[in-house]
C-alpha positions as CSV (number, residue, x, y, z in Angstrom):
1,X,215.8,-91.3,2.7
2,X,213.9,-88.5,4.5
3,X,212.9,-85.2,2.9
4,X,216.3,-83.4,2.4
5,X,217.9,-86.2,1.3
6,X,219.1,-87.3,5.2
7,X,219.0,-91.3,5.5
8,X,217.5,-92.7,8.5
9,X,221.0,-94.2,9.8
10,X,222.5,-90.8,9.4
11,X,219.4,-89.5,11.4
12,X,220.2,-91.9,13.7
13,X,223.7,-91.1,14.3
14,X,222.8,-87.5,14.3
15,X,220.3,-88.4,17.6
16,X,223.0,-90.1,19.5
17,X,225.2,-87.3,19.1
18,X,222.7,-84.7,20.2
19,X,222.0,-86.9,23.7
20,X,225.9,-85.9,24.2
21,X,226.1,-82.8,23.8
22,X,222.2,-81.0,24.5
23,X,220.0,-80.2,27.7
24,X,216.6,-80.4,28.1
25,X,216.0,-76.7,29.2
26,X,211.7,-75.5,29.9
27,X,209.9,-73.9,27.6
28,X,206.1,-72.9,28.2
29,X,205.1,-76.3,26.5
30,X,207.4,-78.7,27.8
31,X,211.5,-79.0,27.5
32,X,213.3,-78.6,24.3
33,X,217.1,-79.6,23.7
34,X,219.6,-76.7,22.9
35,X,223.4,-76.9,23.5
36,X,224.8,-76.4,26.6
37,X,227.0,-73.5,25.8
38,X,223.6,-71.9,23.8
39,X,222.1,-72.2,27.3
40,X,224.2,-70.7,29.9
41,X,224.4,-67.6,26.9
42,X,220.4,-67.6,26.5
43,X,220.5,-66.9,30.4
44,X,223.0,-64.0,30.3
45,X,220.9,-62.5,27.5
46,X,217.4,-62.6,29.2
47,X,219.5,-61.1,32.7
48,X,220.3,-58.6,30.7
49,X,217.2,-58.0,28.6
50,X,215.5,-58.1,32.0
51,X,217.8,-55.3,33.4
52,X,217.8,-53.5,30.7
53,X,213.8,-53.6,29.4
54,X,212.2,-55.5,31.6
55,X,211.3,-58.2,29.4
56,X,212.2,-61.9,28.9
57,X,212.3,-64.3,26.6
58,X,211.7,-67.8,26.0
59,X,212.9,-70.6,24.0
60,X,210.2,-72.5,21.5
61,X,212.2,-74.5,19.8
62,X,215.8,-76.2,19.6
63,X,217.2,-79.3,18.4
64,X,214.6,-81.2,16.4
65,X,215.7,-84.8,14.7
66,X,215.8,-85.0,10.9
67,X,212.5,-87.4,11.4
68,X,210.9,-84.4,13.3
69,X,211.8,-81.9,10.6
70,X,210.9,-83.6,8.1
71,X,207.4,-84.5,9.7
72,X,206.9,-80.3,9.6
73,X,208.2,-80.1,6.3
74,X,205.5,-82.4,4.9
75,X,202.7,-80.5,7.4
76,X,203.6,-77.5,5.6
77,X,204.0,-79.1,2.2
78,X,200.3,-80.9,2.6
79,X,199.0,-77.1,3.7
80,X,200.5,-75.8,0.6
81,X,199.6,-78.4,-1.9
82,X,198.9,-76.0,-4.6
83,X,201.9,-73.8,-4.0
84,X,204.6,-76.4,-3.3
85,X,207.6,-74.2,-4.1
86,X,205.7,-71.4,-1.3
87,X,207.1,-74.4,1.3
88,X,211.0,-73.9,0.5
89,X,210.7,-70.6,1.6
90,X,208.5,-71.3,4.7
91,X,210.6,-74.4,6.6
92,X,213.8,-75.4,5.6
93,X,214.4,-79.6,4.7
94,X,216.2,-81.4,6.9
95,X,219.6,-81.1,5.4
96,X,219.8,-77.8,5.7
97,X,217.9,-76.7,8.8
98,X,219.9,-75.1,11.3
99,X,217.6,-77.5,13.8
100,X,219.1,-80.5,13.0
101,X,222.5,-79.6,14.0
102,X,222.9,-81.6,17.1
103,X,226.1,-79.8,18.2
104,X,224.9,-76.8,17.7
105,X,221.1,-76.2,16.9
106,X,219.3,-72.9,16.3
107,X,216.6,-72.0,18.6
108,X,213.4,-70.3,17.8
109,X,212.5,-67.5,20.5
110,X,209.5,-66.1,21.9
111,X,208.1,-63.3,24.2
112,X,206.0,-63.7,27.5
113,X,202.5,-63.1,25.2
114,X,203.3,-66.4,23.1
115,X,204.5,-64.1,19.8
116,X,205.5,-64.8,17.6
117,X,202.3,-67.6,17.2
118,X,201.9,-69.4,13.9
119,X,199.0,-67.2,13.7
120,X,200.8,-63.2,13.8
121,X,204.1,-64.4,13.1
122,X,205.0,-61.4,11.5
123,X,204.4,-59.3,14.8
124,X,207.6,-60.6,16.6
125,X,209.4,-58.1,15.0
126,X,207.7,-55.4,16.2
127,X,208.3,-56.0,19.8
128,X,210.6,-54.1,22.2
129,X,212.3,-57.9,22.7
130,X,212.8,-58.1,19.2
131,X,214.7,-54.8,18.9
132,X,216.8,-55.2,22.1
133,X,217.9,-58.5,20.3
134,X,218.6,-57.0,17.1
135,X,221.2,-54.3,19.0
136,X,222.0,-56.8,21.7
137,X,222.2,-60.6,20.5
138,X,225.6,-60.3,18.9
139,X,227.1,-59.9,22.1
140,X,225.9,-62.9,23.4
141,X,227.0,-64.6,20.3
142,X,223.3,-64.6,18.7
143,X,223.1,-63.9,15.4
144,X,219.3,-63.5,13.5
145,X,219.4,-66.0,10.9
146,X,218.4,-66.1,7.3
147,X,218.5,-62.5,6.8
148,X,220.3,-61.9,3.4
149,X,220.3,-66.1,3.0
150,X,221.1,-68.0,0.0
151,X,218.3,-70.5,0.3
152,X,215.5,-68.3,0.3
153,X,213.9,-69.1,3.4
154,X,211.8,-66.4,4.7
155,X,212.7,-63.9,7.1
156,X,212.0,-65.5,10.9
157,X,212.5,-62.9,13.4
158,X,212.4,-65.6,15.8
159,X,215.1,-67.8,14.4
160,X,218.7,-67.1,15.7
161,X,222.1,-68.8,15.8
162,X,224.2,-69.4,18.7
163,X,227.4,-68.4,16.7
164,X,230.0,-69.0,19.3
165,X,233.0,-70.9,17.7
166,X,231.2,-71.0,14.0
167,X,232.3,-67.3,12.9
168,X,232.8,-63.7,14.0
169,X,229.1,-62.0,15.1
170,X,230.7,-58.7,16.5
């Protein structure tokens, strides 16, 4: 199996699935796959981040296959070889990632200026996006994920949840 435990004809199954139910939306380095629903609420946000602030943002990252993930996982593990366990709290595996859920994957967000990069990514959340999100996303059924989280990860700023359906945000 892959890291994460995830076999390859459960990654399999797991692509055929997200072809049903994801669109290819632009980001500023190509198209990534988010859920339909995620999308059409990702637009309302940034209409009303724009009325409100001026500001935009733009999806990075969506749906990624259980090969992809675990293809970052092991970038990340072979940066970190002599702190392995500093890579659990950096990307999650592929069986827990909230990317490879192909009916409903998290997205990763950034601003117009390319923050947060893998360089500063600890600025992110000191931008005037970032703040309207953390009063605003709920609304749009966002929710900031891994903040108070059982498996450790790190805080990602970034990171949020399209929580429509899964539980209450409000």
């Amino acid at each position: 199996g892959l890291a994460g435990g995830i076999s390859g004809k459960q990654a399999d199954h797991q692509v055929l699935i997200a072809r049903q139910f994801l669109v290819g939306v632009p980001s500023k380095t190509g198209k990534v796959l988010v859920n339909r629903c995620l999308n059409d609420r990702f637009r309302r946000l940034n209409v009303a981040m724009l009325a409100t602030i001026g500001m935009r943002l733009y999806i990075s990252s969506g749906y990624r296959s259980p090969y992809y993930q675990a293809l970052i996982f092991t970038r990340i593990l072979s940066e970190n070889l002599i702190r392995p366990n500093k890579v659990y709290t950096r990307v999650a595996s592929p069986r827990i990632s909230d990317h490879c859920n192909p009916l409903n994957p998290a997205i990763d967000v950034e601003n117009k200026f390319g923050l947060p990069s893998s360089h500063e990514p600890s600025l992110f959340d000191q931008t005037i996006e970032y703040k309207w999100l953390s009063t605003n996303a709920r609304y749009f059924y966002f929710k900031q994920a891994y903040i108070g989280n059982e498996d450790k990860i790190m805080n990602e700023p970034w990171h949020w949840d399209y929580c429509k359906g899964k539980h209450r945000v409000l």
